[in-house]
C-alpha positions in Angstrom: 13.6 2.4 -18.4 16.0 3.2 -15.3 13.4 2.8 -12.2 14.3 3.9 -8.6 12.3 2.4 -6.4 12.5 4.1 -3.0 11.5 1.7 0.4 12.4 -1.2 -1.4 13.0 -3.0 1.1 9.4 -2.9 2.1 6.4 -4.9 1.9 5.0 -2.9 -0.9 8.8 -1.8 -2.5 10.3 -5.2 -2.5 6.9 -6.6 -4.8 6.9 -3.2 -7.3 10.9 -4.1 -7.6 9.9 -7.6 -8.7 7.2 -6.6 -11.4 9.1 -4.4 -12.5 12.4 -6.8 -13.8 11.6 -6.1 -17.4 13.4 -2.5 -16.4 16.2 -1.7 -14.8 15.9 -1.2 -11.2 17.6 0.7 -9.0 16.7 -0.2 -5.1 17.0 2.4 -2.6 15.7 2.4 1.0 17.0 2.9 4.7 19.6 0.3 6.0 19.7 -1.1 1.9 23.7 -2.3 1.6 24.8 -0.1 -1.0 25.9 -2.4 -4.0 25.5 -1.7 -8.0 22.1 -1.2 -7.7 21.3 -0.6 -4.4 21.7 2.7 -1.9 21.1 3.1 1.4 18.8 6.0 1.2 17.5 8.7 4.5 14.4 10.4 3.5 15.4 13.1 6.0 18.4 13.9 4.8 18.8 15.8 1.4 22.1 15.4 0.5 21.5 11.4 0.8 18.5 12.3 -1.6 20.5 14.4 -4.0 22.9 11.8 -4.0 20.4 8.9 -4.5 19.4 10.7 -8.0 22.6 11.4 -9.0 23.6 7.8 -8.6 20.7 6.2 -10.3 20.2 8.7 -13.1 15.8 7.5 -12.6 13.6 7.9 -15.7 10.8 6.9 -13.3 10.5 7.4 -9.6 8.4 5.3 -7.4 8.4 6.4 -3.6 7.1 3.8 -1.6 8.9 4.7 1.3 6.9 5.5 4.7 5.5 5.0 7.9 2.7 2.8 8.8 1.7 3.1 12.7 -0.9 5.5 13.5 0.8 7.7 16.1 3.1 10.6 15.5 6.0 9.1 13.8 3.5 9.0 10.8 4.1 12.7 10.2 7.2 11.8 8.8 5.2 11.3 5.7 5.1 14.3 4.2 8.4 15.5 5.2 10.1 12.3 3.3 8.0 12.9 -0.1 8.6 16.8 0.4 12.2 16.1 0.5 12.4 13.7 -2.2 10.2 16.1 -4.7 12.2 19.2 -3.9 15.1 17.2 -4.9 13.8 15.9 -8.0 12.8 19.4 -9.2 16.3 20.5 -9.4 17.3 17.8 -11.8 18.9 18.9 -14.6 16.8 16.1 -16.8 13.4 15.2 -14.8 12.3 11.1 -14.5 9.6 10.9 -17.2 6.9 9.3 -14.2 6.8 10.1 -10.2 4.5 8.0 -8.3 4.0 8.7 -4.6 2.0 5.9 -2.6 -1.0 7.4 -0.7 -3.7 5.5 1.3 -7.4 4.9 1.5 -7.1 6.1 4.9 -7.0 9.3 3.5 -10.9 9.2 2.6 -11.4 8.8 6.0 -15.1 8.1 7.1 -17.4 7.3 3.8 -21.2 6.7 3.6 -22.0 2.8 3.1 -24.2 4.8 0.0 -21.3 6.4 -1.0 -19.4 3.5 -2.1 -18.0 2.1 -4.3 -15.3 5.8 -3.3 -14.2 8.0 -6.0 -10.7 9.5 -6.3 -12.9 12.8 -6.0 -14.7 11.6 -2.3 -13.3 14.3 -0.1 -10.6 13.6 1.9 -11.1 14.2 5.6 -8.9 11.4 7.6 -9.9 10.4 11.1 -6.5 8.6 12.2 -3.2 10.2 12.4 -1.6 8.4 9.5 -4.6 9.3 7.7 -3.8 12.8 7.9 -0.4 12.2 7.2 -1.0 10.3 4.4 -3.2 13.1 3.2 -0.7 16.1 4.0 1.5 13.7 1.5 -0.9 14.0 -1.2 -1.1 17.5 -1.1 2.5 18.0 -0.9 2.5 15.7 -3.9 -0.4 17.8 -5.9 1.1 21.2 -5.3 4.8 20.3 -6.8 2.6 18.5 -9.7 0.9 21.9 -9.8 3.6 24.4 -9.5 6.9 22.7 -10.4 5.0 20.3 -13.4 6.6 17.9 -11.9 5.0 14.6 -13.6 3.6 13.2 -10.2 1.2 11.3 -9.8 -0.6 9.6 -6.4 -2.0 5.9 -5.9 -3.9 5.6 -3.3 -3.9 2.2 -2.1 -6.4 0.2 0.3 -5.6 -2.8 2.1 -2.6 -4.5 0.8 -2.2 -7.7 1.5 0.5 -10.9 0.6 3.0 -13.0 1.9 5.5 -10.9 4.1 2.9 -8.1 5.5 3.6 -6.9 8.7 2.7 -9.9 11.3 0.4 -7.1 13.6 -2.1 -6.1 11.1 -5.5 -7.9 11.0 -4.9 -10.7 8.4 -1.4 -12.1 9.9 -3.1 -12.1 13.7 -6.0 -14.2 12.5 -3.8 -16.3 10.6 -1.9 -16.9 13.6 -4.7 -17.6 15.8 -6.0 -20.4 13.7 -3.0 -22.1 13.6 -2.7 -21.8 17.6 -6.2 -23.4 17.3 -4.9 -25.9 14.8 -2.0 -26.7 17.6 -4.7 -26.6 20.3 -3.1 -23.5 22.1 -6.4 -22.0 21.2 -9.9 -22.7 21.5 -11.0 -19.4 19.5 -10.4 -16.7 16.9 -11.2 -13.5 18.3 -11.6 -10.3 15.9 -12.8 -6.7 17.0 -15.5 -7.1 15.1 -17.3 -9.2 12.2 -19.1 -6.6 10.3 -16.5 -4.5 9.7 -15.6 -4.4 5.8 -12.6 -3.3 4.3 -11.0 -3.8 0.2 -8.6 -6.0 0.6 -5.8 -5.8 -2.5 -3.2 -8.7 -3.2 0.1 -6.5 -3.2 0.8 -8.3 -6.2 -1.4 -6.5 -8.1 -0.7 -3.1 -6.1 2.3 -3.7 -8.2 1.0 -4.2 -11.8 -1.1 -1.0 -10.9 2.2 0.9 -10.4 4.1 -0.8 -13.5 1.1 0.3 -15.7 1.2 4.2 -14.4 5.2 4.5 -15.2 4.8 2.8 -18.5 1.8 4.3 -19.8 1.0 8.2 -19.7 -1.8 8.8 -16.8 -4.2 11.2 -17.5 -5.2 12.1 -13.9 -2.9 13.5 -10.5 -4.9 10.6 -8.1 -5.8 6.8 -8.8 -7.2 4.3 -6.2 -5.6 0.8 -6.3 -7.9 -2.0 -4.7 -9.4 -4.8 -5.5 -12.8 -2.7 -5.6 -15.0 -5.5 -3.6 -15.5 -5.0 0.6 -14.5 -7.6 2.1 -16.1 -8.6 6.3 -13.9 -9.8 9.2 -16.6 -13.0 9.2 -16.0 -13.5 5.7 -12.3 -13.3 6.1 -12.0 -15.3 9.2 -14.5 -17.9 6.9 -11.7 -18.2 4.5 -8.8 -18.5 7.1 -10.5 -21.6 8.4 -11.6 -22.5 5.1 -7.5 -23.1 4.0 -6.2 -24.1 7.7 -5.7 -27.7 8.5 -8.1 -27.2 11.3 -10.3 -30.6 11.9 -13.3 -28.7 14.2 -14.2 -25.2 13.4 -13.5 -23.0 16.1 -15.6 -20.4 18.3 -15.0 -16.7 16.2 -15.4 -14.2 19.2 -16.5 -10.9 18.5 -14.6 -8.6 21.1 -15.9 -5.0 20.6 -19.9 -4.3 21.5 -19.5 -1.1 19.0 -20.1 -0.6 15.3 -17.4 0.5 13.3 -16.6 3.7 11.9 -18.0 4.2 8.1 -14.9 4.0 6.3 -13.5 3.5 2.9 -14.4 0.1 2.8 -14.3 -0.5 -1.2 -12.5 1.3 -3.8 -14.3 2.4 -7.2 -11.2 1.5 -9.5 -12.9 2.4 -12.5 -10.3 4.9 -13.6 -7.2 2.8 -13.6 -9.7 -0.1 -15.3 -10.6 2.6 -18.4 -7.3 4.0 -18.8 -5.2 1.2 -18.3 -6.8 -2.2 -18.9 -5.7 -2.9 -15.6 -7.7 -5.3 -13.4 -6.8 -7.0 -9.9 -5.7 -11.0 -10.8 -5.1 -12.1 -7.5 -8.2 -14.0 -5.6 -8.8 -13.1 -1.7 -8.4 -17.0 -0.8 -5.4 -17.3 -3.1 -3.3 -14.5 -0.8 -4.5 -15.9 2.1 -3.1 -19.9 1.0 0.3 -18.0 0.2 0.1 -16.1 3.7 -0.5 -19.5 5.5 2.5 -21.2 3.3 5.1 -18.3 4.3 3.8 -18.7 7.5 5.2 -21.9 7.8 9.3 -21.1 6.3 
């Protein structure tokens, strides 16, 4: 099957490229050098889009293109996947599968007793990249709905692996416990220790997104993640757990005040039923591949 995978030159893009080599890939994403098989691709623009799908000729499209920060550059979101489907739906020959990559942010605040979430939770986001991320979604829906364009969304938690942007949580404690390995640092210090969230090896964020394009999903929405919660203390237990540190440090808690609710584990039942699929890769096991790239 010819695949274009947009924002491959991401953290999640680069790893669906990989599990994907059993197809052939076309990489496309801003600032790519443009070879055989890859493009250097603006979301903004439409002609670069139009172009983009001309060149690759996609049977599949996987967007998973966007931007992370919570402030307003985020509401780029829905502009790039608006682009990109109103593109699409002028194609002569439609790609078979369109997968758009939402976010569990997207759930918002959720009830501890409403967890494990659905894909049918309401969505009411409480962060700006939340709403983005939700605007996306419905941008995606509506062409699904009026165009039949064969979209569907994955909404994926926590992603986590070797290359992951160095300021998000995992990275910075990782970081911290080597400073205490090299005695720059007498303590790990994390917002706070009850706060849970489902952590997902990107890995298998991947092999969710192989199974939707080469399979024929039954529903517009499925939740990717590793469908356990996961606490700061039990993370920070596992960093320390794999560091070469000799004494066990002081974990600080910094913030006095409970966290939010928030969509702390995924109910992945639906990608489990209809697919087979199941997440592979153990917690510890990113984390030991996190602390080895850490070190190249």
């Amino acid at each position: 099957m010819r695949v274009l995978v947009i924002g491959a030159n991401g953290f999640i893009g680069s790893n669906v490229a990989s599990a994907l080599s059993s197809h052939e890939v076309f990489l496309a994403g801003k600032g790519l050098e443009a070879t055989g098989h890859s493009f250097n691709l603006d979301l903004t623009d439409t002609q670069s889009i139009k172009k983009c799908l001309d060149w690759a000729k996609p049977e599949a499209v996987i967007n998973c293109a966007g931007v992370v920060t919570n402030d307003e550059s985020a509401k780029l979101n829905p502009l790039f996947t608006s682009n990109l489907l109103t593109e699409i739906a002028k194609l002569d020959t439609l790609p078979r599968h369109v997968v758009i990559t939402g976010s569990a942010a997207e759930y918002g605040e959720v009830d501890p007793k409403d967890l494990p979430v659905p894909e049918t939770a309401p969505v009411q986001p409480t962060s700006v990249y939340g709403a983005s991320k939700a605007q996306e979604t419905g941008v995606a829906l509506k062409y699904r709905e009026e165009q039949q364009l064969p979209v569907v969304v994955v909404r994926i938690f926590n992603p986590i692996g070797a290359g992951m942007h160095p300021r998000l949580l995992l990275p910075s404690l990782i970081r911290q416990a080597a400073e205490c390995t090299k005695g720059a640092r007498t303590s790990i210090e994390v917002s706070r220790l009850d706060a849970r969230r489902d952590f997902v090896a990107v890995t298998d964020v991947a092999s969710a997104i192989k199974c939707l394009i080469e399979g024929e999903p039954e529903y517009p929405i499925y939740n990717v993640g590793s469908g356990v919660a996961t606490s700061n203390a039990q993370l920070v237990e596992l960093i320390i757990e794999n560091s070469k540190l000799k004494d066990k440090p002081k974990v600080v808690q910094t913030s006095g005040e409970p966290e939010r609710p928030a969509a702390s584990q995924a109910d992945v039942s639906r990608l489990k039923n209809e697919f087979g699929w199941q997440p592979k890769t153990a917690l510890s096991d990113v984390i030991k591949d996190i602390l080895d790239d850490s070190k190249h």
